[in-house]
Every structure is written in structure tokens, then in C-alpha cells.
C-alpha positions in Angstrom: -39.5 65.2 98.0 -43.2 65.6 97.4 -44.5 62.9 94.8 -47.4 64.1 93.4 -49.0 60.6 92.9 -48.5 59.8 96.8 -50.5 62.5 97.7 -53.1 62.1 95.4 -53.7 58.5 96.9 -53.2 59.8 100.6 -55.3 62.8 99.7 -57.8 60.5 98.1 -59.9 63.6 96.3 -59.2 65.6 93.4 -61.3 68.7 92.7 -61.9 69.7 89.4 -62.0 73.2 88.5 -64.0 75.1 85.2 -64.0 78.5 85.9 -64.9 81.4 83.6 -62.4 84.3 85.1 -59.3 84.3 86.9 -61.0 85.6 89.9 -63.5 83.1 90.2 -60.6 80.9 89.9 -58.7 82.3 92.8 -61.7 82.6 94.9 -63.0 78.7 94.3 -59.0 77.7 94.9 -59.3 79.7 98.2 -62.8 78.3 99.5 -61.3 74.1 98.5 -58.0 75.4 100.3 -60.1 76.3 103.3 -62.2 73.6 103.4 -59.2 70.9 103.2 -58.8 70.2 99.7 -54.9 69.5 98.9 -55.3 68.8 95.1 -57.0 70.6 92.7 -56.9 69.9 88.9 -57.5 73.3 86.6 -59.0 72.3 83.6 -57.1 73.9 80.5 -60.4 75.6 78.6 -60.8 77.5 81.4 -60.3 81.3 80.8 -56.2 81.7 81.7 -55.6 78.2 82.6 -51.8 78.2 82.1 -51.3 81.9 84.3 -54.0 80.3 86.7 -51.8 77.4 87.2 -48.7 79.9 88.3 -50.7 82.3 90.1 -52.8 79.4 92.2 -49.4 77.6 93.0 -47.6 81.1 94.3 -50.5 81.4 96.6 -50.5 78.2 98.0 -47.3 76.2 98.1 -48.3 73.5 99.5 -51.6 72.8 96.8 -50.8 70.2 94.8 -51.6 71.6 91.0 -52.8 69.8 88.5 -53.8 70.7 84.9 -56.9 69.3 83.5 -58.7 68.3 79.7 -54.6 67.8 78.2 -55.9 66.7 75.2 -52.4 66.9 73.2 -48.5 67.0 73.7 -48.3 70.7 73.1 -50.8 71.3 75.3 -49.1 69.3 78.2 -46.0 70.5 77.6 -47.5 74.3 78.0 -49.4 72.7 81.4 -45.8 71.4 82.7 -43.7 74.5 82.0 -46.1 76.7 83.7 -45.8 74.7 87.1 -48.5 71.8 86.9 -47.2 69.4 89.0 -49.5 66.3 87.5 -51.7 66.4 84.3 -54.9 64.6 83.5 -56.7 63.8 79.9 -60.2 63.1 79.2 -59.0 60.6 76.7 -55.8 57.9 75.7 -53.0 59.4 73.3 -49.6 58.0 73.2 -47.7 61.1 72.3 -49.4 63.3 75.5 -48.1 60.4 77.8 -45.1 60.6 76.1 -43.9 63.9 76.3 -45.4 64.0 80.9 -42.5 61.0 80.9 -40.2 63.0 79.3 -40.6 66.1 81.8 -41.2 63.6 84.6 -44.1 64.6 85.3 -47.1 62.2 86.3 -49.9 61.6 83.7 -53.4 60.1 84.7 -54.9 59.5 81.3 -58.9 59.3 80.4 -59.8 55.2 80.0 -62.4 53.4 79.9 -61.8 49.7 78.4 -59.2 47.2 80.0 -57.3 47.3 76.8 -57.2 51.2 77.5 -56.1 50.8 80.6 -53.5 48.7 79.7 -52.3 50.3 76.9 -52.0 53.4 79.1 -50.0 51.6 81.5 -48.0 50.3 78.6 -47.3 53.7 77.9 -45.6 54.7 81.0 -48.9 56.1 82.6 -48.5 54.8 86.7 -52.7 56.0 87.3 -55.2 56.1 85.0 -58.7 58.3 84.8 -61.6 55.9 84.5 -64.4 58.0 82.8 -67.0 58.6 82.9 -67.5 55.8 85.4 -70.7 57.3 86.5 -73.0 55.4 83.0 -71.1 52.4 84.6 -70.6 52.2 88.6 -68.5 51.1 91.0 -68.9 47.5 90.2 -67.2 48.2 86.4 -64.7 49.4 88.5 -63.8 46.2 90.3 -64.5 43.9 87.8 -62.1 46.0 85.8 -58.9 46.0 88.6 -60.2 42.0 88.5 -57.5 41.1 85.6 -55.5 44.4 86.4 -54.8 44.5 90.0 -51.6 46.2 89.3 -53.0 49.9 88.1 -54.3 52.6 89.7 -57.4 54.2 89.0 -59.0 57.2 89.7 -62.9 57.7 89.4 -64.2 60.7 87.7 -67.6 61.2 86.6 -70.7 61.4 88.7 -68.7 61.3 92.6 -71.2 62.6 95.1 -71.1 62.2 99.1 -73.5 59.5 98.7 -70.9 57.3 96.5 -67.6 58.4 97.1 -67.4 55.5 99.8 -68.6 52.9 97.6 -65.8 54.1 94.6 -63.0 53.6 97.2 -63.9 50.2 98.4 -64.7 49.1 94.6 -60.8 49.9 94.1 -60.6 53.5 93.3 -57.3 54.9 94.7 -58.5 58.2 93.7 -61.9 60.2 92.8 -62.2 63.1 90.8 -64.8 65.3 91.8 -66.6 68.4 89.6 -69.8 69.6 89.6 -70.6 68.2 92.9 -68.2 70.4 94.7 -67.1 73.4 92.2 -70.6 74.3 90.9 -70.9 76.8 88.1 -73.9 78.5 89.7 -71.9 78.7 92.9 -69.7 80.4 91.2 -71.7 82.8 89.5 -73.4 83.7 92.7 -70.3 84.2 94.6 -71.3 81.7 96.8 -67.5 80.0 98.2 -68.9 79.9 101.3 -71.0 76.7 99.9 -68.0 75.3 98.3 -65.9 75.5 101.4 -68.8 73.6 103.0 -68.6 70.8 100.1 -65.3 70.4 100.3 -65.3 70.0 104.4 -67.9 67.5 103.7 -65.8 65.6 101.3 -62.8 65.7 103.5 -64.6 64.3 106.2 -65.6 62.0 104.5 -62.3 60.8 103.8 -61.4 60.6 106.9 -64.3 58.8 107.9 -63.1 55.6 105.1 -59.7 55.6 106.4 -60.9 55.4 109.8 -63.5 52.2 108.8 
């Protein structure tokens, strides 16, 4: 049985996805799919999020599909029922966490603080979202896992090629990665063959850390 979690620490990246239309969805899903990318988070104020989220996961199987900005229960429960298979939150609320636990489904919540972190953890959450690490580093990000070796993290805010590496040997099990890879103006342009490019390069990447 696939466990979301595992893969997003074996797969290591995460993209994030804003789009405007469905088909600028589809078409940025396709160009990540091709260039390697095996989770993608939808964020839920884009345009159709919740028919996105089914559409993206008939297409591709074996994507792992995550919905993004969950900002309360109702939303997540909306995220879960229409096939996202992991949610994420820009921010810490008890009753979001809540009801992913009660549909089993993993929750990476939006911290910042240790006491965030903890509390999340308290909560039931098993990773948690540190954002937006970019104003801080990677070095918040190990003194932080200092007193809390025991949760997960995953970076979001700021991950470029030129950082990713130093994220994962601060502690990150995860990063989250936006603008960097799905770029609005990319987008806009029709430009996927870019963003396959990015997301090669990411991959790579990847692959380049585990091998170290």
C-alpha cells in the first residue's frame, strides 16, 4: 500500500501548483510528470481545484496528489473526498488536523515556531510545513530539529537549485517548491517545455544528494 508520507521523503520534492484554468493545470501536471516529478500539491484558490484534483489523479495513477492552502476543516474535508491523497496548510489549526486524522489522511501543517511544531505534532500531524523558511535559512532549520529531532519537516519558501542541497543536509526531509519550477509567466506563455526542464533539473538533483 502506497503511504503518501514514504514517498514524499523518498521523492524528496513537492511541486506546488497555482494555476488560473484547468488546462493550464493539466498541461503544467503533464510537463512535472515528464520531467520526473512524483508529487504535486494543487493549491485550493486555484480556478477548479477540487475537479483538478480528480481529473489530474485519473490521468496519472501513479502521481501522488496533494491539495494545497487547506486553510479550514471544511475545506479539507472537500480536498479528501475529491481524491487528495495528502493535504498541506499555510498555517497551524487544530480542527483542519483533526478532521485529515479522522479520514486518515496525512496533514503537513504550515509552522514556523518550535512551540508550533510541536503543537502540530501534538495534534496528530506526522510532517510539518516549515514556512516561509526562506526570511530564515537552512540554519533555523537545524537549530529547530536541535530540541525536536523526532519531526519531520518539509521546507517551503524560497527552494532554488542553488539551495535545495543545503535544506536537505540542514534536516529537511522534504522541500516544497513554487515559483521556482511552476512559474506563472511560464504558464501564461505556454512555455511547459521550460518547466519540464526545471523539474529534470530538480530531479537530478535529487539524485545527485542521495548519491553524496
Amino acid at each position: 500500500m502506497r503511504y503518501p508520507l514514504d514517498e514524499i521523503k523518498r521523492e524528496k520534492l513537492v511541486a506546488i501548483i497555482r494555476s488560473h484554468s484547468s488546462e493550464g493545470l493539466e498541461n503544467t501536471v503533464r510537463s512535472l510528470y515528464q520531467g520526473g516529478i512524483r508529487a504535486v500539491e494543487i493549491t485550493m484558490n486555484t480556478p477548479g481545484a477540487l475537479n483538478g484534483i480528480e481529473r489530474v489523479k485519473q490521468l496519472y495513477p501513479d502521481l501522488l496528489i496533494g491539495a494545497g492552502t487547506v486553510l479550514d476543516s471544511e475545506t479539507a474535508r472537500l480536498a479528501i473526498l475529491s481524491g487528495a491523497s495528502f493535504l498541506l496548510t499555510p498555517t497551524l489549526k487544530h480542527q483542519t488536523i483533526e478532521i485529515a486524522n479522522r479520514y486518515n489522511t496525512p496533514i503537513i501543517p504550515g509552522v514556523l515556531t518550535p512551540t508550533e511544531a510541536l503543537t502540530a505534532y501534538e495534534y496528530g500531524a506526522k510532517m510539518v510545513k516549515i514556512f516561509p523558511v526562506s526570511h530564515f535559512g537552512p540554519k533555523y532549520l537545524t537549530d529547530l530539529k536541535g530540541p525536536l529531532p523526532f519531526i519531520e519537516t518539509m521546507a517551503v519558501g524560497g527552494i532554488s537549485l542553488d539551495n535545495v542541497h543545503t535544506y536537505f543536509k540542514a534536516g529537511a526531509n522534504s522541500v516544497g517548491i513554487g515559483s521556482t519550477l511552476v512559474n506563472d509567466q511560464l504558464v501564461q506563455q505556454g512555455d511547459f517545455g521550460e518547466i519540464e526542464k526545471r523539474a529534470a533539473q530538480f530531479v537530478e538533483s535529487v539524485k545527485n544528494f542521495n548519491h553524496q
